[in-house]
N, C-alpha and C positions, 0 to 999 in steps of 0.2 A: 807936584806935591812932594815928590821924592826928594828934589830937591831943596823944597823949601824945610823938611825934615833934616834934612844933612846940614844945613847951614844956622839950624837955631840949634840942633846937638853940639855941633861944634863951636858955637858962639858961647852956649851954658859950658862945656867944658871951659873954652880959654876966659870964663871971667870966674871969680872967687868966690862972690856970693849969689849966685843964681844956681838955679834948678828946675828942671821941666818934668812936670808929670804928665802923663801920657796917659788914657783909660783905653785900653784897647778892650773889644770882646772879644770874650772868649765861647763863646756860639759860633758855631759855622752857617748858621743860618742869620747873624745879624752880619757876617762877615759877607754877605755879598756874590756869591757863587764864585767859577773860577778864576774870576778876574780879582773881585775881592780877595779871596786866597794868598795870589800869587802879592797882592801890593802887601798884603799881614806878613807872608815868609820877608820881602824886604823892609817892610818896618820893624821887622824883630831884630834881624840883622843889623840895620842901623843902631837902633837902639842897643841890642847886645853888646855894641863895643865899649862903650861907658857903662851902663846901667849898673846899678847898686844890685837891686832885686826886682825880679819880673815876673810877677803874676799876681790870679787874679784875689780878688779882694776873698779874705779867708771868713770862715765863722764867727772869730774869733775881733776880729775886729767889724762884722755886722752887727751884733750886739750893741755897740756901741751906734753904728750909722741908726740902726732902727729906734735905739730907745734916745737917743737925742731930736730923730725927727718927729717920736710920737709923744714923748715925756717930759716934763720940765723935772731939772733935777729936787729929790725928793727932800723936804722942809727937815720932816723930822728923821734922820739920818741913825738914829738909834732903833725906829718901830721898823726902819727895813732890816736890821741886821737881827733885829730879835726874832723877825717874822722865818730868817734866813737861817737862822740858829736854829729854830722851833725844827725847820724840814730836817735841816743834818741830823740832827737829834734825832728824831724816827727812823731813818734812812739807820743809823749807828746802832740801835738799839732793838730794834726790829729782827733779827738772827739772820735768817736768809730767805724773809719776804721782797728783799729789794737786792737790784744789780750790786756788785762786787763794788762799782766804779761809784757806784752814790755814800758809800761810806769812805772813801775816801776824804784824807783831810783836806785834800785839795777842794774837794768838790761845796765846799760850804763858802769860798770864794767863788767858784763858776754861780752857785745860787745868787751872790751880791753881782755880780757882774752882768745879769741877765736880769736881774728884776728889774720890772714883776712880771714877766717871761722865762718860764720853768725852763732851764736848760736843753729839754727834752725838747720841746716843740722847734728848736734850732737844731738840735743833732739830727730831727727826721726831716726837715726841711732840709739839711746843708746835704747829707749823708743818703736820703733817699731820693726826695725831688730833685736836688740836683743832679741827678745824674739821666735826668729829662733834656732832653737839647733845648726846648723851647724854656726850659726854668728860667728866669732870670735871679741868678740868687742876692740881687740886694734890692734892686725895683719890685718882686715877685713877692719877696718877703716881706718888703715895706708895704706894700697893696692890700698884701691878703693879713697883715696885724694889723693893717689901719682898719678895716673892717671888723676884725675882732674886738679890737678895742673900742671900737664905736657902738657895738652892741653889747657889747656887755654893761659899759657906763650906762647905757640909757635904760637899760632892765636893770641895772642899779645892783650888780652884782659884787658882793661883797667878802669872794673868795679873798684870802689873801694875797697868791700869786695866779697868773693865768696860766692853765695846765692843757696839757693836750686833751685831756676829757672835757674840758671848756670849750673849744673850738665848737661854734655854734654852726654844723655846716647845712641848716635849714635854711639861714638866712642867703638872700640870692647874692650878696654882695661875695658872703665867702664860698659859695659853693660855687660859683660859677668862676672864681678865682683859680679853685683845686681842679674842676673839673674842666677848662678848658687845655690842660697840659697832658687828659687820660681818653681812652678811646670811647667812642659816643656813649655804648651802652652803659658806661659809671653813672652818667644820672639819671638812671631809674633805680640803678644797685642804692646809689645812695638814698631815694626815697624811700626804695623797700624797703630798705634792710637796716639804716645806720638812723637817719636822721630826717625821714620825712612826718607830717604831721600823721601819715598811717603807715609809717615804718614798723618794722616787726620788733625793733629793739625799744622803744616807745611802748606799742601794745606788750611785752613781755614787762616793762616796771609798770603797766597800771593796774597790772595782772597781781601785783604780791605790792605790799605796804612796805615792805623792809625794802623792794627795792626801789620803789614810788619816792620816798623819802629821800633818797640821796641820788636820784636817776642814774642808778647804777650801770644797768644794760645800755644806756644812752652815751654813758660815760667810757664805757670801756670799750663799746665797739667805736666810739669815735677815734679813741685810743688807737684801737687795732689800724683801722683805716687810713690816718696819718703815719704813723710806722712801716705799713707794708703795700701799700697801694699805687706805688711808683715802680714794685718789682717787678719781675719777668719771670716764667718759667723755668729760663735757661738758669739760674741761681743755683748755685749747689745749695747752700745752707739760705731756706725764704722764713721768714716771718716771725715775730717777736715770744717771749716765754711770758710766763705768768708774773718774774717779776719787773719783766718791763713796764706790763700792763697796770701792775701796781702803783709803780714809778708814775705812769701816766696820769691817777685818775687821785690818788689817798693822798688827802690834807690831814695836816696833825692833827688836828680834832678828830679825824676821822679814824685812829689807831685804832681803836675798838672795834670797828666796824668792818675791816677788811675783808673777813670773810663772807661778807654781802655781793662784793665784788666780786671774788673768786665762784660764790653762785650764778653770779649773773653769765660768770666768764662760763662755765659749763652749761647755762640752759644756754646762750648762743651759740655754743656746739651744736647741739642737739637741734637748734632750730634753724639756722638761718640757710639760707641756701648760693650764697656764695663765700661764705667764712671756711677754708680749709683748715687744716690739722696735718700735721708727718703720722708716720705710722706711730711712734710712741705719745702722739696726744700733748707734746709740751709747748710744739712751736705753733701758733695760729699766724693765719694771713688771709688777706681779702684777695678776690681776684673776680674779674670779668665774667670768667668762663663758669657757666653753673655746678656745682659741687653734684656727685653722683646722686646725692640727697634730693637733690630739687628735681633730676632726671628721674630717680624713683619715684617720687609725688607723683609727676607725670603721669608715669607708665599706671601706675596704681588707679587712677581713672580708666583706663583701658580693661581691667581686671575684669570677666563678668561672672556673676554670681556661680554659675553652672562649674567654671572651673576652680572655683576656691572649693565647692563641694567636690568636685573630684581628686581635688589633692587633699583634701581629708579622707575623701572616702580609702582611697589608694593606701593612705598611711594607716588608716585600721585595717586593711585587709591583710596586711605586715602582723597583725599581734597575732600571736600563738596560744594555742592554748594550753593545758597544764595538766598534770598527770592526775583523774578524777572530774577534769571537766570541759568536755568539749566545748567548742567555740559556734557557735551560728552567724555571721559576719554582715549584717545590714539588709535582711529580707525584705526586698521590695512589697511581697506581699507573705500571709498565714503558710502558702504554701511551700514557699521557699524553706521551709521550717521543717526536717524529717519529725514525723513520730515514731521514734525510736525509744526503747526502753533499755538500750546497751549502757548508758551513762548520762549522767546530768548533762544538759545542755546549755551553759550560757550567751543570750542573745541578744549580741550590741545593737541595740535598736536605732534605724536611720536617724539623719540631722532635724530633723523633723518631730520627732517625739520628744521634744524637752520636757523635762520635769523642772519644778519650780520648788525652792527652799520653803516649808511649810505648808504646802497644799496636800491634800488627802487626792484630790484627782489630778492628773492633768494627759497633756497630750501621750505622756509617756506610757498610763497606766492604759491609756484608751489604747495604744498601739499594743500593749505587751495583753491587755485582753481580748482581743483580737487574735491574737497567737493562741493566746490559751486555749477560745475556745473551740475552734477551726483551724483547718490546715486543708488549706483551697476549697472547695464545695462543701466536703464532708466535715463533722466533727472530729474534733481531736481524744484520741483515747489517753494517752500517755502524758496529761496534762502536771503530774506531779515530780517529772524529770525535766521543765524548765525553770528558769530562773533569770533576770532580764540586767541590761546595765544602760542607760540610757545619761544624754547630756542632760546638762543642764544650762537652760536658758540665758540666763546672763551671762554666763564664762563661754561660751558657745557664743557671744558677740564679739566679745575679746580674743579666742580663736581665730575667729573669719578674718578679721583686721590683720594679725599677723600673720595670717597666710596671704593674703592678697598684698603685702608690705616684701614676704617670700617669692610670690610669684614676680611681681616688680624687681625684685634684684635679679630673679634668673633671668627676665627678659633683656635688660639691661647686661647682663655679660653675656648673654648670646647675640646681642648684637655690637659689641664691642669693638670689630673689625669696620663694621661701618660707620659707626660714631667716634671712633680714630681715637679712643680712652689708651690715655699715656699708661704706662709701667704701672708708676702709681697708683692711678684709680682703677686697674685690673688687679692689681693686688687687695686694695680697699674694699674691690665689689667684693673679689673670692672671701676674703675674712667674716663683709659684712653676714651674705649669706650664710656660712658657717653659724656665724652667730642667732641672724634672723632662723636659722633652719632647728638651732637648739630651745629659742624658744618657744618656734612653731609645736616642737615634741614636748618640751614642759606644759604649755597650755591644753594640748589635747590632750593631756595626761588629769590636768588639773579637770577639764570640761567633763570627760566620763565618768561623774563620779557617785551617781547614784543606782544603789543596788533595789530591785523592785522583784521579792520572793511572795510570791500568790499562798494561801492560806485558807482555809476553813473551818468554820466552827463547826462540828458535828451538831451544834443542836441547830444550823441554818445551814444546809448543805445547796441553798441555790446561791448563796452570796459569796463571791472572794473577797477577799480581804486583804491588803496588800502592804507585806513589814515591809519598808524604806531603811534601807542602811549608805550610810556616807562612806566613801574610802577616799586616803587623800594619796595622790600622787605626781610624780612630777617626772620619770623619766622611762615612760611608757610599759610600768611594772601592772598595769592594773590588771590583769587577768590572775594572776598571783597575789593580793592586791584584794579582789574580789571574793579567790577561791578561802582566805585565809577570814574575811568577814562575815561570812555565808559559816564556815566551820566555827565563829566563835560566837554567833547567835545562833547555832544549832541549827539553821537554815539547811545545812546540808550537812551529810553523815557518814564517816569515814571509816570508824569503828562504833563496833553497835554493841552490849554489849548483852550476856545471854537474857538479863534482867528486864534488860528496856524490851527486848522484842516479846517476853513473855507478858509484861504488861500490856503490848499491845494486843494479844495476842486473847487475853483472857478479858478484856472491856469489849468491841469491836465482833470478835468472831467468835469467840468461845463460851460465848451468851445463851447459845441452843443447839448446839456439837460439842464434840469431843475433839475433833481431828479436824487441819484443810491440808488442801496440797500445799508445794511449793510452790506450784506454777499459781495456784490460783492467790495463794498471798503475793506471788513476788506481783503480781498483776494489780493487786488492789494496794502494793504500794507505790507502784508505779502511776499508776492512776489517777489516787484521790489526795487531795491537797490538804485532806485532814490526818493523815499521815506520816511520820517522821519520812523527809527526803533522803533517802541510801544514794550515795556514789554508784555505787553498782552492785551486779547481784553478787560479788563476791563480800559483801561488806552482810550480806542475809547468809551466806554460806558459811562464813568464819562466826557469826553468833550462832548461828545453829549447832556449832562444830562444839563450841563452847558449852554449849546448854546442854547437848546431850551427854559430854562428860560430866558436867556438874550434877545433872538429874534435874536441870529444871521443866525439862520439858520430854519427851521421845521420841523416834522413828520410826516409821512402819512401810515395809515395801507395798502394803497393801490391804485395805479390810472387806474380808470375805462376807457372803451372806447371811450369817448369826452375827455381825457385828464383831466379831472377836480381828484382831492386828494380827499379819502376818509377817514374818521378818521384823517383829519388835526390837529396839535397841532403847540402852538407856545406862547412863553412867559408864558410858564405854567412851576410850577414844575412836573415831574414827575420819574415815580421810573420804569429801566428798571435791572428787578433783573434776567431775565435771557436772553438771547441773541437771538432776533429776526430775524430770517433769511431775511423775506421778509419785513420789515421794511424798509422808503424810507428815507430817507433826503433829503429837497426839500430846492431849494434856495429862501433866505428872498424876494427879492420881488415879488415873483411869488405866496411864501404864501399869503403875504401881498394883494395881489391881490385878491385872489381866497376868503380871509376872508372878505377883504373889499367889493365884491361883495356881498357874503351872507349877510352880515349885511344889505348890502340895497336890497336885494330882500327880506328879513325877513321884513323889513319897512313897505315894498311897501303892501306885502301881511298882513303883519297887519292892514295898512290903508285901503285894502280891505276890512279888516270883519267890521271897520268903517264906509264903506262907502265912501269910498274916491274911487275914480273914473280912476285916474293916471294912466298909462300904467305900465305895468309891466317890469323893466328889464330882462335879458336874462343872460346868462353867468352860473358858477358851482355853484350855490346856494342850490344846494339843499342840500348838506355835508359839512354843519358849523360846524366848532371846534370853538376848544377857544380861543380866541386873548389874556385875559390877560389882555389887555389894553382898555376894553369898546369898545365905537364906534369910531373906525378906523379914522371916519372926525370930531372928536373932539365933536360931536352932534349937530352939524351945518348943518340943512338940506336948505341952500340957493342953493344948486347947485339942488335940486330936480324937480323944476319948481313951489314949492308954497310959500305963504310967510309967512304959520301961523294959517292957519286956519286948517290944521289937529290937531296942540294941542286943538285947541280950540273944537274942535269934542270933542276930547280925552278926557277932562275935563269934559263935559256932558254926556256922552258915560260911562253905569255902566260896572266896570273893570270885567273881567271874575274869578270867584269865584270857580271854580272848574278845574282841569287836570284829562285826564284819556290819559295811554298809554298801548298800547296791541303792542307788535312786538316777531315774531320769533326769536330762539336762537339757532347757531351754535352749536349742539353736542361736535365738539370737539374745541369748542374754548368758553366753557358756563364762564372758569373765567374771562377771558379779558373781553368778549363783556360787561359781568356784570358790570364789574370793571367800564368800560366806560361810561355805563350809571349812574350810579354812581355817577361816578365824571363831566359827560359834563351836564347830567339835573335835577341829584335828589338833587344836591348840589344847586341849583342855585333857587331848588325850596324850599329848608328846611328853607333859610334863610329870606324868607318872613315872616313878623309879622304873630303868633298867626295861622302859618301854620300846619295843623294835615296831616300828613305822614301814611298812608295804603299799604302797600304792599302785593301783594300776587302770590305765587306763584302754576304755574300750569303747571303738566308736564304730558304728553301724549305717549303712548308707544305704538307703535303696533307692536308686534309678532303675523307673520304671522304662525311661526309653534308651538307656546303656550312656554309658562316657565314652567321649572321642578321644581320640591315640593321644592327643595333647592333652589332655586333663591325666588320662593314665599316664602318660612319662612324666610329666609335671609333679604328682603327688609319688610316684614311685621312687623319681629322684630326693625327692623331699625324705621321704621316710627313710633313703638310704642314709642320708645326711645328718641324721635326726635319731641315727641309730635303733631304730624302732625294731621291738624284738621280732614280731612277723608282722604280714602285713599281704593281703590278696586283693583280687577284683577274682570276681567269678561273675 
């Protein structure tokens, strides 16, 4: 054979008009193994010493081989250049929806040279399946466009040029063409996903009208398919941009329409499960291996119920709660619930208690009454210190999904060593879950969003009643969120102030008394649901603090047996820094009363030691506080019975020039009582001109069975310390 080669080479060399074309392949697989091989190295050699140019048949001239053996040349030679013009024209005009390379001027010849075969479907043939060993690129491509061609004529398609969005690869002629040169599992990819009668890109255009119309999903993943489905892994730069895909699929009629396509191109993102993406989302490509997407699918059947609620539950037990309102975090049962009266409680009610937009009852309020009215076996006392936040039912679906879509990615990169996930898709997984993980905490932001504050009408004091307030959130604020809802429907009370607690105070309790305690109010606000809700008892101590300087209301350490207030205050400032159980609050004019008696029995008995002769009045004088406001009757003494002549005593009468007061002292009450004298007489005496103040004090101990050596060194030490003038045990 070698022979016979070397002698018709050199036969065409030594004559003038001859010439020998030779086709050799350029496959190593039609070459024969290594016998074939070695005979291709000596025919090139042979050949090599004359030849003109040697290789193999280019793009550039298969255009021509293809569209001669499938097309007779075209009649009216003006409607293909018009048709040719129409694309350039879009391709030019277009900005930069199409490649750089299609508005060139050149490229409105490559259209005439290729028609009615779009340029395109020859550059991903020559450029991508060619670099297939088994391609044949002019029999391969002659094959698989005699097929195209043959179905597209008899469905009587009446594009004007055939585009890579045409390639019909449902039918067997062409798809068994494509897919005999790609590894087995391409044709189920291609029925799932690209172009089977229950393809996914099929069910996505029958899904929407805009894209039904022009089968745009069908069109562009055909696109993608043809462009990148001959590539490798090993690629540095893989798969086509959005305006290749353009290129691909938009007929000039279709100018308008493009961004139907660019739709379709993002919901096949989102959908398909072997269409990949780079990290910046510009380049898509198909490939064999399933996209982490389809591995998530997967894993997300495996999910089971019990652990999506425990990754919610987990991420509420995360929320904090806020200065005025404690948290109670998912009480399995009433008792899990303290009855506590330190501060509001609000309590995020299990996944279980949904409440529904519009209903007056649902599982939420049955759960949050249940709390109300119980706390494990017993009743609940302290029912006016909770407040509830519970889901809501349908956002709480759309929850569950995206945590069980969360737990699927975590699984999936925890197992990433053994499922052998490239750079790439470990990078992809880490992003996706950051992202799936942000919107796991927006939805259960959004799903807690209904506030359930219990209530009572006083004139039905066995029925709750239950305000429903909405809060909206999205990045896990709602405790803040809640607390800010509850204060601006008055639900809960932060500052009170002297007015509002006197109103309650004179409807409610002050109906057939005069006076309650503290404890026994702060208890009946704590309690009853028909009651404004306080944050806490310092929110009753700062209006009380208020009122009694204002005079709306007063204080009494105590009322003795004639009914008359002991340690009366009123219009005074004063400082209650910790919480007085037996503490009264008496109402204004009954103070007003009992003060404006002292003052005039104080009168009276000072006109006494003057000399004045006047009867004595009667009534609770003997336990004057402080009015605040002077003498009560303006210092108008006409109502007394005289007209003037005790000043005039007064003014003759030398003023008393010395005080002395001796009184016993409550053991365990020595800082108050102090405090009170203090302020009710040593203050009242300081402020006299050029008055000298002596104090002393004197304290008396009797142990009956004597002090041990330790208590006497202990307070001897003390007293020395303390400077104490004397100081003995006997």
């Amino acid at each position: 054979m070698l022979s016979f080669i070397q002698e018709i080479t050199e036969a065409a060399k030594a004559s003038k008009r001859s010439i020998v074309i030779a086709s050799i392949p350029a496959s190593e697989i039609e070459i024969g193994g290594a016998a074939g091989q070695e005979a291709l190295v000596q025919i090139e050699h042979t050949f090599g010493r004359i030849e003109d140019i040697w290789k193999p048949v280019t793009a550039q001239e298969s255009f021509e081989v293809v569209r001669r053996r499938l097309f007779v040349t075209p009649k009216d030679d003006a409607v293909r250049r018009e048709i040719c013009h129409s694309f350039a024209q879009m391709y030019q005009e277009s900005g930069n929806l199409f490649p750089v390379k299609a508005k060139d001027a050149g490229y409105e010849q490559r259209l005439l040279d290729c028609y009615p075969i779009h340029p395109e479907i020859f550059d991903d043939l020559y450029e991508e399946w060619g670099t297939i060993q088994q391609f044949q690129k002019t029999r391969g491509v002659l094959r698989l466009m005699a097929g195209v061609v043959y179905q597209l004529w008899t469905n009587g398609d009446t594009s004007p040029m055939i585009m890579p969005g045409s390639v019909p690869l449902h039918i067997t002629q062409v798809h068994d063409e494509l897919i005999r040169y790609l590894p087995q599992n391409w044709n189920s990819i291609v029925d799932s996903e690209i172009d089977g009668t229950n393809a996914e890109a099929v069910r996505i255009d029958s899904m929407s009208a805009r894209f039904q119309t022009l089968l745009a999903a069908r069109r562009v993943a055909r696109t993608i398919f043809l462009a990148t489905a001959p590539g490798t892994r090993a690629q540095r730069i893989r798969g086509i941009d959005e305006t290749r895909i353009r290129l691909g699929v938009a007929l000039p009629d279709e100018r308008q329409q493009i961004a139907v396509f660019d739709d379709a191109v993002q919901k096949l993102k989102a959908t398909l499960n072997y269409l990949y993406s780079n990290d910046m989302g510009n380049l898509l490509w198909f490939d064999n291996r399933p996209t982490l997407r389809k591995l998530v699918a997967d894993q997300e059947q495996r999910i089971h119920a019990d652990d999506i609620e425990a990754e919610i539950e987990s991420r509420l037990h995360k929320w904090k709660g806020v200065s005025g309102l404690a948290i109670r975090t998912l009480p399995k049962e009433s008792g899990d619930v303290p009855d506590d009266d330190s501060a509001v409680s609000l309590v995020i009610l299990p996944l279980t208690a949904v409440h529904v937009r519009g209903q007056f009852t649902s599982e939420a309020t049955s759960a949050a009454q249940e709390i109300l009215d119980t706390r494990g076996l017993a009743g609940r006392i302290h029912k006016n210190m909770l407040v509830f936040l519970a889901p809501d039912e349908k956002k709480l679906t759309h929850l569950e999904k995206t945590v069980r879509r969360y737990l699927a990615w975590q699984m999936v990169l925890d197992e990433a060593e053994q499922r052998g996930l490239a750079l790439d898709q470990l990078r992809e997984a880490r992003n996706s879950i950051a992202q799936v993980d942000r919107d796991v905490r927006m939805k259960l932001s959004q799903t807690y969003a209904w506030i359930l504050s219990p209530s009572i009408q006083i004139e039905d004091l066995k029925t709750v009643l239950w305000e429903v307030g909405e809060i909206s959130c999205i990045d896990g604020d709602n405790i803040q969120a809640a607390k800010k809802r509850l204060l601006d429907d008055e639900s809960l009370i932060e500052r009170w102030s002297a007015r509002g607690l006197n109103l309650v105070l004179e409807k409610p309790f002050f109906r057939d008394r005069d006076s309650i305690s503290l404890q026994e109010l702060w208890n009946c606000l704590a309690n009853y649901c028909y009651l404004p809700r306080l944050a806490g008892r310092h929110v009753l101590e700062d209006a009380i603090k208020q009122g009694v300087a204002q005079g709306t209301f007063a204080v009494a350490d105590m009322q003795d047996e004639n009914g008359c207030y002991q340690g009366l205050r009123m219009k005074c400032d004063m400082t209650l820094d910790f919480f007085v159980p037996s503490m009264l609050l008496v109402r204004e004019h009954v103070a007003e009363a009992q003060l404006a008696a002292a003052e005039v029995k104080r009168r009276e008995e000072e006109q006494k030691r003057e000399g004045d002769t006047s009867d004595v009045h009667g009534g609770c004088g003997g336990s004057t506080g402080t009015s605040g406001g002077g003498d009560w009757f303006g210092g108008d003494n006409s109502n007394d019975g005289h007209t003037g002549g005790t000043d005039t005593v007064r003014e003759h009468k030398q003023k008393p020039r010395l005080f002395r007061m001796e009184t016993p002292i409550d053991d365990t009450r020595v800082n108050k009582q102090v405090n009170d004298y203090v302020q009710e007489v040593l203050v009242h005496l300081q402020d006299l001109p050029h008055a000298k103040v002596s104090i002393r004090l004197e304290i008396e101990v009797d142990i009956p069975e004597g002090a041990d050596d330790t208590t006497v060194r202990t307070v001897s030490e003390n007293c020395r310390t303390l400077k104490t003038e004397s100081y003995q045990f006997d």
